[in-house]
Structures are given as structure tokens and as C-alpha cells.
C-alpha angles and dihedrals in degrees: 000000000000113000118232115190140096099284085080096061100097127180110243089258088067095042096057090051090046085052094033095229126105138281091252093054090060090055092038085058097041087057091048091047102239097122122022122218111236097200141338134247122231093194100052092027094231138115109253129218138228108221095210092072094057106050086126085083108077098224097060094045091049083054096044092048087044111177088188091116081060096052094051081053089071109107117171122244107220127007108288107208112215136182120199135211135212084005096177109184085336105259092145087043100054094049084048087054097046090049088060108268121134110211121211101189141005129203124211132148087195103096098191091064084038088067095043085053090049101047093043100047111022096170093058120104101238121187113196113180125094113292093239084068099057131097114214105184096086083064092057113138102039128139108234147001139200147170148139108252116200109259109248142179116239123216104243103218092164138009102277132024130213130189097292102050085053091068118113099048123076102253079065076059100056092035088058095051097050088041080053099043103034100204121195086235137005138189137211129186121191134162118283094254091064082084087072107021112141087004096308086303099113091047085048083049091049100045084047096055101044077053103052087044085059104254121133111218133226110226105270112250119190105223128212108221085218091078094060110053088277114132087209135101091217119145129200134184112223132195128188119193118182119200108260108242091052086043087094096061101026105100112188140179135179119254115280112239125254120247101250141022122256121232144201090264092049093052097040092034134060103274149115093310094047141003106233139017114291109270116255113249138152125309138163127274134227136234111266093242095043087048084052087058109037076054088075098050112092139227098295089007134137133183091292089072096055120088108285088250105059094041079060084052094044104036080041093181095349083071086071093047126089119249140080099257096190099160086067115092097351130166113210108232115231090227097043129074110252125258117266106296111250119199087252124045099195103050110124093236093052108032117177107186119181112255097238106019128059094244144087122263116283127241093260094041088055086053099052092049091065081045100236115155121271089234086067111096125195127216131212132044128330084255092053103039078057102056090041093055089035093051087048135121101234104252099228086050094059090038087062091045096048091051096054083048093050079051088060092043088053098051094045095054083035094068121101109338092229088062118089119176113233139189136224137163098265110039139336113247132179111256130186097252139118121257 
């Protein structure tokens, strides 16, 4: 049933991330009256939007028939054992674990988020030692396996490229331990460029290997954390990939959205996403002259709308080069999502201002964000707590996504009662048995 209420008026600027087309499209179709403004906001300076006026466009009538109270319905229906790669402080982890996986190991070289892992989660097998060293076979027979695997480049020595002539780089890495472990489904996450990394040929090498190790994969889908209670504009590419001779019983959809978007007030204030302000912890500071700039940026602001004298000061030689630049010197707004988390809030490139108060984000604010617990504590240096919450997979994200795969896992032990699924060696196979 469509929502009406105020949570379905958005500025322009969130319009045009809901739509994925720019800023300028949205005014480009106001003045051409295919969409008309409902109202106009004095703080970001740009006509706003009621949703309920443009359910002609697919993405905002997915979001206003949300089915998302369907997809928190999904309960598993036997303990499905996972192993994680590349796990980082555990944001994709701890959405996996809500959404109902048990893990039985997770792999990291960072020890610093080992140690948050660690401290968060004692009872979890964490491996920490570089992926190349790790034998995978002692975890056959589990049920699924993720991970986000670094995007590299491969050396082309011939036309084509199979599993082996991947080795060496870390997606090798994920491919063999699928190949070891043989899970009846497995997930990657990676960032959206990796689409059209290398001109789309490490996608094609990708797609070839999960093939020839016998998955069948779901067609990749790059997913907006907006959509899933998450006040970020953070973007992933997933793939899903489900093990070929369970592909014919596996049925599997993407996460439904959620009704309304999520915003920096309800991340940092008492609301639906949390129950209280964020608590107040450690952040970075910044240089007294920066801080006397960044004073003058207002609330969804960047260097343009500082005097022309003192962008010249702060762009320094970027001033005289083309392109918007709208990470540097930027402000957060209150009632936006925030930009795309960096792993440091305060880089000149990437800036993440509070919206209210000349700083960057603090430790716990860049945490909620990406929408991890305020029970989860994180270990190492400021520098390093950073990086770990900015390199995350945002944990409601990863909670959408694990429900829909539950929803797989479900279907595939749900099929005829006389079928068990077995493992050998050599391959799994489907045999008439009982469970």
C-alpha cells in the first residue's frame, strides 16, 4: 500500500540520487514541465518533490509499494553455516548475522579490525593471516560464502583468461575458496566501477571464472544503500553466484526497498533508526585556518559557496580546473543522506563536515552512518577506526541483501522432501534421501 506523508516530500538533490541522473536533469525536466516542484527549500536553495506525484518513474514506485516488511519476514529455516573474506570491522558480518547466518569463520590481515572483531564478537573464528595462507578445504560443505574481494586489474597474456591465470591477484583468492569449499551459494560485493574497470574486461574475466568453477551467476545489480534504511549515498556492486547443480531450485530476488529514505538526522538524533543521540566520542580536528573557512560553508554547502577569494585560497590551483568538486570543502545537510563515507572525514578531496558544527564527523557518527550498532566498538588509532568504518559494507545493506539470500537457502533445502544435498570430494550432487 503506497505511503503518504511527509516523509515523501525530497529536495532535487535527492531526487536526482533516487533517479540516478544529475542535478541538472531534474531542473532540466521541472522547466520542461515533466515533473512539477511541490515546494522549495530555503536551506539547500532547491525546489522539493512529493513522491507521490512521480510514481510513473520505477524506482519511486518500488520504494512506495515497499515489500520491505516482507523481506524482514524471512526467517531461515535451518542453521546456514558461512565464512567471510576480507571481513574488515564486520559491517557486512553483522547484517549477515541479523538476517539470520551463522558464521563459522572470518578472514582479515588488518589487525586492528581483527581486534574489533574480536572484541565485539569473542566467540567468532577469526582467522587473521593473509588469504593466500589458508586452506579452505576443512570448511567444505557450508552453505554460503562472501566477501569483498579488492578490485584489480589482470595481465592479459592471451585472449581469454580462465581461473588459473587469475592467480596472483585477490579475487584468485575468493574464486579458490569457493572452488574449496564449494558453497551452495556465495556472495561478492565490490565497488560499482568495477562494471567498467579495465573497459568491462575484468567484470567479462570474472563472470568467466565463477562459470568455468561451476556457479551460476545471478546477473550482477549495482545497489543504492538509500534504499535500505541506510542515510548514505553509498553504492555496491553484488554479485550472487549459486552452485550449478542447486541453480534449478534456488529462487532468488533482490531486496525490496524500503519506503523512505534515511537522513543525516535520522543517523546522528533519537528516531526510527536509534533511540537516542549519537554518543559523543573522539574525531579529528581541524587546522585553525581550515576551521575559519569551513565556518563560512553552510548547512549542504561546498567551496563554491564561499567568497570568490577565499575559494581561490582554499582550491589553491584546483579553482582554475573544470569540474564540480563537490567532496572539497563540503558541509553534510541534517535532512540529506550523507556522501559516500571516505576512510578519512577530514581529506581535502572527501570532506564530511558536520552539518552544524565546524568539524569533521566523529568516530561514533561515521559509524552510524553506516548504520553499525552503537554497542560495536572499534579498536586502533583514530586513523585506523576511520578507515575500518569508512572501508565497510553498511550493515543494514548487507542485512537486505542476507535476507533475500536466506530466501535462496530456503528455497533450495525447501525442494522435494526425498532430495538431500550431499557432499563428496569431488563434487556435491543431489541424492534421493531424507534430510
Amino acid at each position: 500500500m503506497t505511503n503518504f506523508n511527509l516523509d515523501n516530500i525530497v529536495p532535487a538533490s535527492l531526487l536526482a540520487d533516487i533517479l540516478s541522473v544529475s542535478k541538472r536533469t531534474i531542473q532540466l525536466w521541472e522547466n520542461s514541465g515533466k515533473i512539477s516542484p511541490a515546494g522549495y527549500s530555503n536551506m539547500l536553495k532547491e525546489s522539493t518533490y512529493d513522491l507521490n506525484n512521480l510514481q510513473y518513474f520505477q524506482q519511486i514506485k518500488e520504494m512506495l509499494d515497499s515489500r520491505y516488511s516482507e523481506l524482514e519476514s524471512i526467517t531461515a529455516n535451518k542453521k546456514y553455516t558461512s565464512i567471510e573474506l576480507f571481513a574488515g570491522a564486520g559491517g557486512l558480518a553483522i547484517g549477515l548475522e541479523k538476517a539470520g547466518f551463522e558464521a563459522i569463520a572470518l578472514n582479515e590481515i588488518d589487525k586492528n579490525a581483527c581486534q574489533t572483531l574480536r572484541k565485539n564478537r569473542p566467540t567468532w573464528n577469526i582467522i587473521e593471516d593473509d588469504i593466500t595462507n589458508i586452506d579452505f578445504t576443512r570448511f567444505a560443505g557450508i552453505d554460503f560464502l562472501s566477501g569483498g574481494f579488492p578490485c584489480q586489474a589482470f595481465s592479459y597474456a592471451g585472449k581469454s583468461l580462465g581461473f588459473e591465470d587469475t592467480r596472483g591477484t585477490l579475487f584468485f583468492e575468493f574464486a579458490r575458496a569457493v572452488k574449496e569449499t564449494q558453497p551452495k551459494v556465495f556472495l561478492a560485493e565490490n565497488v560499482r566501477g568495477l562494471l567498467t574497470h579495465d573497459n568491462g574486461n575484468t567484470i567479462e574475466v570474472i563472470k568467466t571464472v565463477i562459470k568455468e568453477i561451476g556457479y551460476t551467476l545471478i546477473e550482477p545489480r549495482v545497489l543504492k544503500a538509500i534504499f535500505y534504511r541506510v542515510p548514505q549515498k553509498r553504492e555496491r556492486l553484488i554479485l550472487i553466484g549459486i552452485r550449478n547443480d542447486l541453480a534449478k531450485f534456488a529462487k532468488f530476488e533482490w531486496p525490496s526497498p524500503y519506503h523512505k529514505i534515511m537522513t543525516i538526522k535520522d543517523a546522528l538524533k533519537k528516531g526510527e533508526l536509534y533511540n537516542s543521540d549519537v554518543p559523543k566520542s573522539h574525531y579529528q580536528k581541524y587546522p585553525e585556518r581550515k576551521k575559519e573557512i569551513l565556518d563560512l560553508v553552510p548547512e549542504g554547502g561546498f567551496w563554491k559557496d564561499l567568497p570568490k577569494e577565499i575559494q581561490k585560497e582554499y582550491m589553491m590551483g584546483s579553482f582554475y580546473l573544470g569540474g564540480g568538486k563537490t567532496g572539497m570543502a563540503r558541509r553534510l545537510a541534517w535532512d540529506l543522506p550523507s556522501l559516500t563515507l571516505t576512510c578519512a572525514p577530514a581529506q581535502k578531496q572527501t570532506e564530511r563536515c558536520h552539518p552544524s558544527e565546524t568539524r569533521p564527523l566523529s568516530v561514533r557518527e561515521y559509524a552510524r552512518i553506516q548504520t553499525f550498532p552503537d554497542s560495536w566498538e572499534f579498536t586502533g588509532s583514530l586513523t585506523s577506526q576511520y578507515k575500518q568504518i569508512g572501508n565497510a559494507v553498511p550493515c543494514n545493506l548487507a542485512y537486505a541483501v542476507g535476507k533475500s539470500l536466506i530466501s535462496v537457502l530456503n528455497s533450495i533445502y525447501g525442494k522435494k522432501p526425498t532430495e538431500k544435498i550431499s557432499h563428496n570430494k569431488s563434487s556435491f550432487s543431489v541424492q534421493q534421501q531424507l534430510f
